[in-house]
C-alpha positions in Angstrom: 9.1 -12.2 23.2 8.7 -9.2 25.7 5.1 -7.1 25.6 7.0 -4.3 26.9 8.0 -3.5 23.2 6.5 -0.7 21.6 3.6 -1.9 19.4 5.5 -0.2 16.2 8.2 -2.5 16.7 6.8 -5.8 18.1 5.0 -6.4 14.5 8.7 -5.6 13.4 10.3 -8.5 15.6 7.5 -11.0 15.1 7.8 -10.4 11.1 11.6 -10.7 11.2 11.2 -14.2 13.6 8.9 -15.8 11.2 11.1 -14.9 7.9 14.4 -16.4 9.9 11.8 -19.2 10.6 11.2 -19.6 6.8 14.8 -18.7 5.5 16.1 -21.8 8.2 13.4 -24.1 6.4 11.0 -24.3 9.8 8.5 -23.0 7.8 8.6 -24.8 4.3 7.3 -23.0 1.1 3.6 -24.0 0.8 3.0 -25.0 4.2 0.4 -23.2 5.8 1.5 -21.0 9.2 0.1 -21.5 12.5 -3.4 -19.7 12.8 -3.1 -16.2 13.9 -4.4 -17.3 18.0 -1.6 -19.9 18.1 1.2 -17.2 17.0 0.1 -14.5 19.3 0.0 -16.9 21.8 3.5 -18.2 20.7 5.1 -15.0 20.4 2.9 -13.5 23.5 1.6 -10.3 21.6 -1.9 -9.7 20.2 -3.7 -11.2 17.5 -3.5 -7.5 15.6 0.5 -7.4 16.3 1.1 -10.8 14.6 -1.7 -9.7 11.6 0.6 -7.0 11.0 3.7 -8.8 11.0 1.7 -11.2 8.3 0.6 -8.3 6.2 4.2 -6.7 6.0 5.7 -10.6 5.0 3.0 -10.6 2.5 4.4 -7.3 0.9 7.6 -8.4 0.9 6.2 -11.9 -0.9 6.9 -14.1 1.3 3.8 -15.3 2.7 0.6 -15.5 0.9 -3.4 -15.2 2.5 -5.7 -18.1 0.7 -9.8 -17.2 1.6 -10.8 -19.1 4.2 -7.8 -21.7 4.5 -5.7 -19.6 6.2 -1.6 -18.0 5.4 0.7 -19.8 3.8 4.4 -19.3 3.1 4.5 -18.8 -0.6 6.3 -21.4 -3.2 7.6 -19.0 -5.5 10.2 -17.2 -2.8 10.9 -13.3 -4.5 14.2 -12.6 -6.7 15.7 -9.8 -5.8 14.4 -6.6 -7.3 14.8 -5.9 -11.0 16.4 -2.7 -10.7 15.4 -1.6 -14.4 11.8 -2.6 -13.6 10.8 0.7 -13.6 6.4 0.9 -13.8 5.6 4.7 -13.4 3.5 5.9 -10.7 1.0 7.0 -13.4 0.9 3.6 -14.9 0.6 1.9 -11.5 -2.2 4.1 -10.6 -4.2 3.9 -13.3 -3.8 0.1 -13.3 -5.5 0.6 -9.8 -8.4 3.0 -10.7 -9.2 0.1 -13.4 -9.0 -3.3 -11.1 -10.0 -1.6 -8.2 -13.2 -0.1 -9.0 -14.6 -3.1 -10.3 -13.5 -4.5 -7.1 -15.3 -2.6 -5.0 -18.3 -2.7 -7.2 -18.8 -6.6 -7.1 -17.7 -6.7 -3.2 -20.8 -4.6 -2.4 -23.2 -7.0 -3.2 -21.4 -9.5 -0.7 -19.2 -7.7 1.5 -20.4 -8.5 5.6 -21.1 -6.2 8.5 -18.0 -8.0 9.7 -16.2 -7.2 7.0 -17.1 -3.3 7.0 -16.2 -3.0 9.9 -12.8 -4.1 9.6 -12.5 -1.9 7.2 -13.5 0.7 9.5 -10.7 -0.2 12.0 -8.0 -0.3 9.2 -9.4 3.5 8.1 -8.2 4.7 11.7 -5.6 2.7 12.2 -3.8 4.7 8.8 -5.0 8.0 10.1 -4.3 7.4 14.1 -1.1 9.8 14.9 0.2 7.0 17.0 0.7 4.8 13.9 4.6 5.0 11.9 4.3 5.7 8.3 5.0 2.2 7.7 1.8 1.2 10.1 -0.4 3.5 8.1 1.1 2.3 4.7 0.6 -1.6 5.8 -3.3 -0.4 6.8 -3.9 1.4 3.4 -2.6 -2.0 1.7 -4.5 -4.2 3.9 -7.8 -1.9 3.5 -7.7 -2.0 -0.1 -6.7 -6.4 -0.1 -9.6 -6.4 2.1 -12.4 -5.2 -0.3 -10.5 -7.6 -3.1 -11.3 -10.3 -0.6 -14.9 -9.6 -0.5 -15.5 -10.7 -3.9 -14.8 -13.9 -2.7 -12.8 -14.5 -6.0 -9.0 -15.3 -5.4 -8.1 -14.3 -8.8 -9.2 -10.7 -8.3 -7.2 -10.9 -4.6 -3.8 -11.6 -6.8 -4.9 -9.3 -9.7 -5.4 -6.0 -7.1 -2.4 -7.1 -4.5 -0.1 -7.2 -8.2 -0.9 -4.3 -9.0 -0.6 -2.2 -5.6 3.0 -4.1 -5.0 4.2 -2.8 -8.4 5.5 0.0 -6.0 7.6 -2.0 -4.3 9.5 -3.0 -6.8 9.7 -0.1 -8.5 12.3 2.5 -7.4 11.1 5.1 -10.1 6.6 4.6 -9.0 7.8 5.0 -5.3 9.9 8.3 -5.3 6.7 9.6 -7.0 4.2 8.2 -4.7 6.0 9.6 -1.7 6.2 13.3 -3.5 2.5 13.0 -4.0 2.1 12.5 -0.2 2.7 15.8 -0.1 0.5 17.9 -2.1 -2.7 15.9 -1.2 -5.5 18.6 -0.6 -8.3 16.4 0.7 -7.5 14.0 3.9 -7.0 10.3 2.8 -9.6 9.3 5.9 -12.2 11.0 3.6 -11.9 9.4 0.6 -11.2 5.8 2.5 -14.7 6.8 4.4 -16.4 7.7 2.0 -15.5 3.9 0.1 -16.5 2.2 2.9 -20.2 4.1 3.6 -20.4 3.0 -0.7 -19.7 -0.6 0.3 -22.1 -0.2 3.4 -25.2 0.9 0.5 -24.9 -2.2 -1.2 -24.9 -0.5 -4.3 -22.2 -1.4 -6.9 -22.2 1.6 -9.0 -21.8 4.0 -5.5 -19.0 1.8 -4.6 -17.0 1.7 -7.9 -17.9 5.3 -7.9 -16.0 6.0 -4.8 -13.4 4.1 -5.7 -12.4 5.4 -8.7 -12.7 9.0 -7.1 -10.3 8.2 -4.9 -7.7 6.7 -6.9 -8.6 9.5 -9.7 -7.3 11.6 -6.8 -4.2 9.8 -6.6 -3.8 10.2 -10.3 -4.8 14.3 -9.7 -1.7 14.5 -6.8 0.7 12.3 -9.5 0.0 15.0 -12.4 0.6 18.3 -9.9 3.8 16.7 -8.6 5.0 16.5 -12.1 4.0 19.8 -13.1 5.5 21.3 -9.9 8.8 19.5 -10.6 8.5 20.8 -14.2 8.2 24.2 -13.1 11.2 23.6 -10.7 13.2 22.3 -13.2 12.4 25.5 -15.3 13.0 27.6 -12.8 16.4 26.5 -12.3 17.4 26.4 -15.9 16.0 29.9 -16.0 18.3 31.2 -13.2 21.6 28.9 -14.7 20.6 31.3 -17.9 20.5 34.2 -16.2 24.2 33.5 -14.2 25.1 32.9 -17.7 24.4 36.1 -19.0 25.3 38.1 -15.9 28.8 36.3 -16.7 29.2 37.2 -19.9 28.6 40.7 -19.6 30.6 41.0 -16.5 33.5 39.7 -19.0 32.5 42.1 -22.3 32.6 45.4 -20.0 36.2 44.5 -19.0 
């Protein structure tokens, strides 16, 4: 595979090589991939490029991380998507605030220097204004799997990567999301800082803390966007009204 692919799109390539990989039966469901070395090397790009392609098969539910034994292509392939499974934005959010502080809580009584600073490479990689939209969204995910990871309990790991997925499957939660983007006040770096400098204390009830201040944000951003499209939708009735009116006494002075 040539290096002199932009970065955005080598992920993009190695991802859509090890899926054809999978859907040709190379790669059987619940055998465990080559380690991440042995597939840059294979694919001659770097470790990060082939971490990102496995991230992004992971979303899609393909492939699935287990602690410490390594990626595995996943035994229960995905349907295709329900189109009436339709989880709202708020319910997916709140979901989050729940698991997620928790999370964070129990990770910062084990979470490594390592692993901090992982996270601290993942915080600029979503806010770098070389990454796509797609790089930052796969860094966000990966950032929040991460601290599920540190409580060393797999079953947490499923519970928080369920719950942030909901979105993909959910045509209804992700048209939300995406108009939240926009009326964000505070810089998502922040908040993601701010988790990570909890998680660095040690202290449980900073970390959940943080956590749940940043996903009550997201939960803030979800209840403006409604109100502003309420507002719109008001608006517009009002003026339909007002045509209506005009209309009618347009016709009675005739």
């Amino acid at each position: 595979m040539s290096t002199s692919t932009p970065d955005s799109r080598l992920y993009q390539q190695v991802a859509a090589t090890i899926s054809g990989a999978i859907a040709d039966g190379v790669y059987q469901p619940g055998h465990r991939l080559p380690s991440e070395r042995d597939l840059a090397d294979e694919f001659g790009v770097s470790r990060p490029t082939v971490r990102r392609a496995v991230i992004a098969l992971e979303m899609r539910g393909l492939l699935e991380a287990r602690q410490g034994s390594g990626v595995y292509v996943r035994l229960d392939q995905p349907p295709p998507p329900v189109k009436d499974l339709d989880i709202g934005a708020f319910e997916q959010a709140e979901a989050r605030r729940l698991f997620e502080g928790e999370a964070a809580a129990l990770a910062a009584t084990l979470i490594t220097d390592e692993e901090l600073a992982y996270l601290e490479t993942l915080v600029a990689e979503m806010n770098s204004d070389a990454s796509t939209k797609e790089q930052s969204e796969l860094a966000d995910r990966q950032f929040h799997i991460s601290i599920a990871q540190a409580t060393r309990n797999n079953a947490v790991v499923r519970i928080i990567e369920s719950a942030w997925d909901l979105r993909y499957r959910s045509r209804l939660c992700m048209q939300m999301l995406e108009k939240a983007r926009h009326v964000r006040k505070r810089p998502l770096k922040d908040e993601h800082q701010e988790i990570v400098e909890a998680l660095r204390t040690r202290d449980p009830k900073a970390a959940r803390a943080a956590m749940q201040t940043h996903l009550g944000g997201l939960i803030e951003n979800l209840l403006l966007t409604a109100e502003l499209e309420a507002i719109e939708r008001t608006r517009e009735s009002l003026a339909a009204k007002r045509e209506e009116i005009a209309l009618r006494a347009a016709s009675a002075a005739k």
